[in-house]
N, C-alpha and C positions, 0 to 999 in steps of 0.2 A: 542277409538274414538267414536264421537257421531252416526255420519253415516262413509259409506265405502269409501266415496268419497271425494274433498277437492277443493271443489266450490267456499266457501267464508273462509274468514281469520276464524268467527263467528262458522264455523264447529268444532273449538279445541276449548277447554277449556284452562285455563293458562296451567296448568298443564302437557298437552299433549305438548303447543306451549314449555315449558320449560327442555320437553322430548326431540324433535325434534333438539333443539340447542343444546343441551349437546351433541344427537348422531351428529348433523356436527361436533362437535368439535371431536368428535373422528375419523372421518373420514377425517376430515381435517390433523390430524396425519399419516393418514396410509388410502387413499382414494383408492387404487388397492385391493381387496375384491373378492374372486369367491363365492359372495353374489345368484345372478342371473341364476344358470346354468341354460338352459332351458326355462328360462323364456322369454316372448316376450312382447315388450313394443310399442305400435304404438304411434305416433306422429300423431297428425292433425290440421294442421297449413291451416287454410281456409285465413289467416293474416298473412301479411310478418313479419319473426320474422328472427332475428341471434341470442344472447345473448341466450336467453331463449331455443331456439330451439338445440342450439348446447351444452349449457349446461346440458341438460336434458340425449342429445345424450353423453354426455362425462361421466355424472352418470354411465350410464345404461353400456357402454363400459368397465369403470374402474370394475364394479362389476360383469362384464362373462356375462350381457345378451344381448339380441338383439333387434335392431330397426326394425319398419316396418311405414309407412305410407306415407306421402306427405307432402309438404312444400307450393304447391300451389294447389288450390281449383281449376284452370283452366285444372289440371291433371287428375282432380275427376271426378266420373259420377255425382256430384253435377252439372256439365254444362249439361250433358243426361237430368237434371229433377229431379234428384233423392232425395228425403227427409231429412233431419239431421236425423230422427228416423229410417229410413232404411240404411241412412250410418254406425249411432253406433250400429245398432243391426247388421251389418255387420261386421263389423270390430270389436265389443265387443266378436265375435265368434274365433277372429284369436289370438287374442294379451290378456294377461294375465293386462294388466292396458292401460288406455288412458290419452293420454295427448292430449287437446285438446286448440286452440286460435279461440275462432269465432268472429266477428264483431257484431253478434247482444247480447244488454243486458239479461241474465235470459237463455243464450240458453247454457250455462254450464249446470245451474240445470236440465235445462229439458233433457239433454244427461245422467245427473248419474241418473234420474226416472225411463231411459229406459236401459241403461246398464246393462249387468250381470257383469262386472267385475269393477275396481274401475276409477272414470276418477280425474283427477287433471285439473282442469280451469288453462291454462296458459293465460288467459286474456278473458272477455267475451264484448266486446265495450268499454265504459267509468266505467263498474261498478265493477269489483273487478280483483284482480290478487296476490291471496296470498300465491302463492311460491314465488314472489319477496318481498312481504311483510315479510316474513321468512327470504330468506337472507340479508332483510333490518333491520331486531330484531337483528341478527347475526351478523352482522357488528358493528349493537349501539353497541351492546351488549361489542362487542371483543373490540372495540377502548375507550368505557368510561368505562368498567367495572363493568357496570348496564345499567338496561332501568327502573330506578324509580328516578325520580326527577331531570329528563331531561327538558332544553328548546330547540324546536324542531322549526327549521323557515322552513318554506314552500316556496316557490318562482317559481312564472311563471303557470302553466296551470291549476287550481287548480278547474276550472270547470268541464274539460272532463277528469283529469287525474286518472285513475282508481288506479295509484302507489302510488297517495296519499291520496286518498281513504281509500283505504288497511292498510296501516301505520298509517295510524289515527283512527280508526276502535280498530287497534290491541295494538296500546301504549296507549290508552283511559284507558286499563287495570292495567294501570300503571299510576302513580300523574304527569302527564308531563304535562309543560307550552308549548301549541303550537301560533308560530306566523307564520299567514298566509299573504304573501304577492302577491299580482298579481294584474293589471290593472283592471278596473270596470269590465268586459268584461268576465272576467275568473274568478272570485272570487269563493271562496269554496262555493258548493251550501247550500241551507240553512237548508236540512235536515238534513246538519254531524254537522253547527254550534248548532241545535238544541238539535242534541243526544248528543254533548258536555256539552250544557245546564244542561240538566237532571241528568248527572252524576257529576256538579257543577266545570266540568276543568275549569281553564283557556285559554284563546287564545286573540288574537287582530289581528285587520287586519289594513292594511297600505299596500299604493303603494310606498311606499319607503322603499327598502332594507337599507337602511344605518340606517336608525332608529333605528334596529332591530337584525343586524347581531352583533353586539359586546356580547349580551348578551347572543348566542347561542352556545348550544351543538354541535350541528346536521346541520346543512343547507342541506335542503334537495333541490337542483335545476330538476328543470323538462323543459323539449321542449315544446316551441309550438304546439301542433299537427295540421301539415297545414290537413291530412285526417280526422278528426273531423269538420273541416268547411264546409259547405255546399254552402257558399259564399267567394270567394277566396280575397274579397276585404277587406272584414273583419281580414281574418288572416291575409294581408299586413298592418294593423293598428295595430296588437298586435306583431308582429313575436319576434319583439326586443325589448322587452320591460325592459327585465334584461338580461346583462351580467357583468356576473362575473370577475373582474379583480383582479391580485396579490397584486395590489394597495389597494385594496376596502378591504385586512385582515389582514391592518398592525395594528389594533385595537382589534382583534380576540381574545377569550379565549384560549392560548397555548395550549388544548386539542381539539379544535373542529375539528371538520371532515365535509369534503364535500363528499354528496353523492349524486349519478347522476343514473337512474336506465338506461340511455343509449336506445337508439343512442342521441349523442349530437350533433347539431347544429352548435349553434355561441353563446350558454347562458353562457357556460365556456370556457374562452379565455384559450389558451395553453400554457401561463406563468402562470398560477396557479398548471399546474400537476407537476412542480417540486417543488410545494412547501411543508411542512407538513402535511397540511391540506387537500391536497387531499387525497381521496380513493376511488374515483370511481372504480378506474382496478381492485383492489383489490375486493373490492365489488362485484365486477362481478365475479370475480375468485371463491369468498364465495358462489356464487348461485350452484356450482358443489356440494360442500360438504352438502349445503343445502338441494337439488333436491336429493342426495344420501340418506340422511337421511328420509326424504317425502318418497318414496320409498320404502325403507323397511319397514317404519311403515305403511302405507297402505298397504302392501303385508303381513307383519306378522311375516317381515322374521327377523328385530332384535330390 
């Protein structure tokens, strides 16, 4: 790997990201592993997390090692006063990897400058989270068979969402049609349309799903996030702006897949998870095998 740490999706080369899904996939065969003896893994979750957090904790359990950390910042001597650079030079002293969620952007990077040991960004504000980005390659990957010559629909918060961010970042690597859908409000900002630019993808953007889902791969749906608004009157104009109904995929490519990187709202109604199309659960399930794989290839160990 480029550096010891896995901050942004950008830290792996293809090669490495192609390393990383072949080992889920073997761990996804036979994910109970006495990978970890001795090893100790802190969590720090300064951001309410489930998905992520428990997945990470179900890794590190299935493979012999151990947890240590916090899930709320309110537990921390971060309320004493206390620094992020004297939290992680604390805690990089106790635990052999960090996993860490902060709310402010860029303060991943600045936790792996100051660590001795390796940290993995489980989310740093709106700007990157590329172990979900990983088991979101993982999932393309395992339900089309490829991630080259994919179209990939975006829908809903595409301004603060750091999951699609990440995923567009990382499938960029790959000749994918992306269609980006979301209200004026939330639209993909215009530095990732611009890095699109430069590498000559395609994308389109429209506030109308129905335009756009027939011809998709992937629909990637995302929440609201009402804690990204700073004005609550503003997310009461967007909250609903797409939900998904079983109705809205009887036009669908009989391959495609809905992915949700979860918690979900009300953007996917609950008559669409018996349908084919969905994979959210699953998706989530794939983040263990992922976060297994992350893991060891940051530790050395396979």
């Amino acid at each position: 790997m480029k550096t010891k740490s896995l901050v942004s999706i950008d830290d792996l080369s293809t090669d490495e990201i192609t390393k990383i899904l072949k080992l889920a996939g073997d761990f996804e065969k036979n994910p109970v592993q006495d990978l970890l003896p001795g090893k100790v893994v802190a969590t720090l979750f300064f951001e309410p997390s489930t998905r992520t957090r428990l997945s990470f904790e179900s890794a590190v359990n299935k493979l012999g090692g151990r947890i240590i950390g916090f899930t709320d910042s309110s537990t921390s001597s971060v309320t004493k006063g206390e620094t992020l650079y004297d939290t992680i030079r604390m805690v990089s002293s106790y635990a052999d990897l960090i996993v860490m969620r902060h709310p402010i952007e860029g303060s991943a990077r600045y936790a792996s400058e100051v660590s001795v040991v390796p940290i993995i960004n489980a989310g740093d504000g709106a700007n990157q989270h590329p172990t979900q980005t990983l088991l979101d390659l993982y999932s393309i990957q395992k339900t089309q068979g490829t991630l080259d010559n994919l179209n990939i629909c975006m829908v809903g918060d595409l301004k603060y969402g750091r999951t699609v961010h990440s995923l567009l970042m990382a499938m960029s690597r790959w000749n994918t049609t992306f269609n980006f859908v979301a209200p004026d409000e939330l639209r993909m900002p215009d530095e990732y349309k611009l890095y699109l630019n430069n590498l000559g993808l395609r994308y389109h953007e429209t506030s109308d799903l129905s335009e756009v889902i027939t011809t998709a791969d992937i629909v990637y749906m995302t929440r609201v996030q009402k804690e990204r608004f700073s004005d609550p009157m503003e997310y009461e104009k967007v909250k609903n702006a797409y939900v998904l109904h079983k109705s809205m995929l009887s036009d669908s490519k009989p391959g495609m897949k809905i992915l949700h990187p979860l918690p979900r709202v009300n953007e996917i109604n609950t008559d669409v998870d018996n349908t084919n199309n969905a994979y959210y659960f699953t998706q989530a399930l794939n983040g263990v095998y992922t976060r297994q794989a992350i893991i060891c290839t940051l530790l050395g160990i396979k």
